[in-house]
N, C-alpha and C positions, 0 to 999 in steps of 0.2 A: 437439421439446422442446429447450428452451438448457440448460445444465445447469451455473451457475457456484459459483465455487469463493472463501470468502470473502478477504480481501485481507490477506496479512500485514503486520504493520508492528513493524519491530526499535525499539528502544528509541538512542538516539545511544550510550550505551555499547556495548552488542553490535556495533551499526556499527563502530564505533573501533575493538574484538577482534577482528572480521573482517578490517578492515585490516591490524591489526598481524601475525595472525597469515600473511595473505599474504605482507605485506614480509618477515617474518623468514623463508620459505619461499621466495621469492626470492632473498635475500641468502646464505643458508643450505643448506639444503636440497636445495632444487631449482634451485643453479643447475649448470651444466655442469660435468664432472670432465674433460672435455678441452677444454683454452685451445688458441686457434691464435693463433702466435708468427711473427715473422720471425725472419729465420737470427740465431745466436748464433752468439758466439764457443766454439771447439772448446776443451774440455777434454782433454789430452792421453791417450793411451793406458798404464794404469799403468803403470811403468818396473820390471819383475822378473825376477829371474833363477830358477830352476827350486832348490830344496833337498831333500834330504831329510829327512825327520824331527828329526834330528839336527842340522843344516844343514851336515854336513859335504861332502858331494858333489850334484852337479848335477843327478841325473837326476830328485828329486823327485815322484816317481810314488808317489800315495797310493793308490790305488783305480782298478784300470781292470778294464771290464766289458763282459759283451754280453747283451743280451735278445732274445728273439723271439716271436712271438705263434704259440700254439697254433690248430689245426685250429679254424674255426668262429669267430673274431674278424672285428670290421666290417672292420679294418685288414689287409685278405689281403699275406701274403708280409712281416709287419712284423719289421724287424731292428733294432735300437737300438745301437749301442756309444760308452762315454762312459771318460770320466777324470777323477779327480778328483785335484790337483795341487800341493803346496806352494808356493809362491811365496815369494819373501824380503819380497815385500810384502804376503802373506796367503794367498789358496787360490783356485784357478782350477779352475771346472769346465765342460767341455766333452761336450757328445751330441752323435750323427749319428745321426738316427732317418727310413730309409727303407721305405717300404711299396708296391703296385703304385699307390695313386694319388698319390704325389709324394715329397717329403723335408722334413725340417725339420732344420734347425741347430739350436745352440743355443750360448753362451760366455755363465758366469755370474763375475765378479768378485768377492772379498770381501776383508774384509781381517784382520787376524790373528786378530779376537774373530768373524770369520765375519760380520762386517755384511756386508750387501747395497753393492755401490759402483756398478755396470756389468754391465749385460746386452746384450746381442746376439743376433737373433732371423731368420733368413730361413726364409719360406716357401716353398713353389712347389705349384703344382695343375698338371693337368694344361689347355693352351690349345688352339686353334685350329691343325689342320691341325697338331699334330705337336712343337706349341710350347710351350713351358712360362712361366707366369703367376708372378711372384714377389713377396712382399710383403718386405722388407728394415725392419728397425726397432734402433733405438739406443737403451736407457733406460739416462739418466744419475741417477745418484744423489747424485753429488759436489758435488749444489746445492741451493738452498734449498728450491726444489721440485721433484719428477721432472722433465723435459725427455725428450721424444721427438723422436728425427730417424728418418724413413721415406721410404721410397721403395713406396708402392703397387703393387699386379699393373697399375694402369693407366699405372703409369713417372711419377706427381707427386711430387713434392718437399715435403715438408712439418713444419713445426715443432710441437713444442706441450708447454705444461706441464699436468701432472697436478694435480689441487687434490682433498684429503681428507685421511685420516691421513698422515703419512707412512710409506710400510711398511716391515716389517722384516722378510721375506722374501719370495724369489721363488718364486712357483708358476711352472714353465715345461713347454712342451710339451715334455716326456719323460718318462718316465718312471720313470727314475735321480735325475733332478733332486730327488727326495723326501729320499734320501740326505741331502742336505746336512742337510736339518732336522733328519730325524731324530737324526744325528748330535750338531749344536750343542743341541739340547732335551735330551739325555738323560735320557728318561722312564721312571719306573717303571710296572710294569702299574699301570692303573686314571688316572693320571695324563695330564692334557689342557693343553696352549698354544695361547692362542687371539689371534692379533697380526693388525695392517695388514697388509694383502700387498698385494702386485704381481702378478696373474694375468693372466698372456701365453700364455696357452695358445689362446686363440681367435682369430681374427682381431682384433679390438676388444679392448683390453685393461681391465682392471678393476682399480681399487683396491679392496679388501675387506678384512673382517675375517673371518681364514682359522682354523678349530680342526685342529690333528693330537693326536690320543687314543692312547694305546699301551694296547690292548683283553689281556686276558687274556692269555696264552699258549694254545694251543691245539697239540693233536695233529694234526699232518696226512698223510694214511697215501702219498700220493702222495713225499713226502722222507723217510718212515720216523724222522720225531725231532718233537718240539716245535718248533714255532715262535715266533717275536714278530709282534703283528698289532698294526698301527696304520694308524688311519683317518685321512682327509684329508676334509675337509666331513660328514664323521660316516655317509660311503657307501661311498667307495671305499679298500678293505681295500688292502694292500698285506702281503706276509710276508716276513720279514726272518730270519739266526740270531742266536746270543746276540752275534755280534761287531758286527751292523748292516749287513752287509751282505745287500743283495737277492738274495733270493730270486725272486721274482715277486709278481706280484696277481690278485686273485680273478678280473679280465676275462678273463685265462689265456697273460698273460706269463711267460716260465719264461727262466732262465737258459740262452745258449746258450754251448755251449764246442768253438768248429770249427776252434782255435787261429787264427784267422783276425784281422789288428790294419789297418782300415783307416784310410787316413789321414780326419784331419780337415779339411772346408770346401774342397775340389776346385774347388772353383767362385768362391769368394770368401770373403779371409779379415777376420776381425771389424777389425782393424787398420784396414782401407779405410773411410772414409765410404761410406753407402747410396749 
């Protein structure tokens, strides 16, 4: 038995919508949010000197911390320690977040109002025979549009601009890195900001439009007081005190205190090209 099926036929206008709506879905839409670029001229490393609050003295140290993940986390053995830093030219925050399968860096740039300027991002997993795999990336912000310089785990060289919103904060693999936001948002409970971001927390990075919600206050019998909870993608809780400073988050990060201040970027510092 043949068994056929009658013949559609669109109308020239429909045609035409169909078209259009592809080209603007081309043009728009769906085309690629990562451009590959040849080399650019280097934008220089911001020029700052360390202040305090005040900017009377040098040492400039706003916030330094350490985290580590509790019994039962994917991340076995994870230690975090970050700083968060005045600059005469804005505010510098740096993480070193090592766990038993690799480490991640982090240096986040901003400038006096806490805009986003310069980020700096090295990976490493673990490789072959004992060796370690590293992914290196530079996102510039000081241009018209983001600019990525990287150096892949396969040791390639590569350019490339970002095309979408342009963002106005960075999501980064840390976990202190929330800090910032939290901070420059200052949200009352019930109260949500929902902006462009730059999320480099994965290998592939993402432009997105990121929410942080400052959720209730909540009792928590493990710190014995209230806390502040504010979500990040409307999942991942995070608990803060009334000053903003982290506490942990719900995956079962907890503040560590082993008076222990290791240095930052051992291996390579953000200054250096990938």
């Amino acid at each position: 038995m043949t068994i056929s099926f009658p013949r559609m036929e669109f109308s020239p206008r429909a045609r035409a919508l169909g078209v259009s709506v592809l080209t603007a879905c081309a043009l728009v839409a769906c085309q690629p949010k990562h451009i590959e670029v040849g080399e650019e001229p280097e934008l220089d490393y911001p020029t700052c000197t360390s202040l305090d609050q005040d900017g009377s003295a040098p040492s400039g140290t706003l916030t330094v911390g350490a985290l580590q993940g509790t019994e039962g986390m994917i991340e076995r053995g994870l230690v975090e320690r970050y700083e968060i830093r005045k600059m005469s030219c804005g505010f510098r925050f740096r993480s070193a977040q090592r766990w038993g399968g690799g480490h991640t860096e982090v240096e986040m740039i901003y400038d006096p109002n806490w805009k986003p300027l310069r980020a700096w991002r090295r990976m490493s997993a673990p490789g072959p025979r004992n060796t370690e795999r590293l992914d290196v990336r530079r996102y510039e912000l000081r241009t018209p549009e983001p600019r990525i310089r990287k150096v892949t785990t396969d040791g390639v060289l590569g350019f490339e601009h970002l095309r979408g919103k342009f963002p106005q904060v960075f999501v980064a693999p840390s976990r202190a890195s929330i800090v910032v936001w939290v901070r420059k948002a200052r949200l009352e409970a019930g109260q949500k900001e929902r902006v462009p971001a730059l999320d480099f927390r994965e290998p592939l990075e993402k432009m997105r439009d990121v929410t942080l919600k400052r959720e209730a206050d909540r009792y928590q019998p493990e710190f014995g007081r209230n806390v502040r909870v504010y979500t990040l993608y409307g999942r991942e809780a995070y608990f803060f005190d009334e000053e903003n400073n982290l506490l942990g988050d719900l995956a079962g990060v907890r503040q560590l205190f082993d008076g222990k201040s290791d240095p930052f970027f051992q291996s390579q510092d953000p200054l250096l090209p990938p």
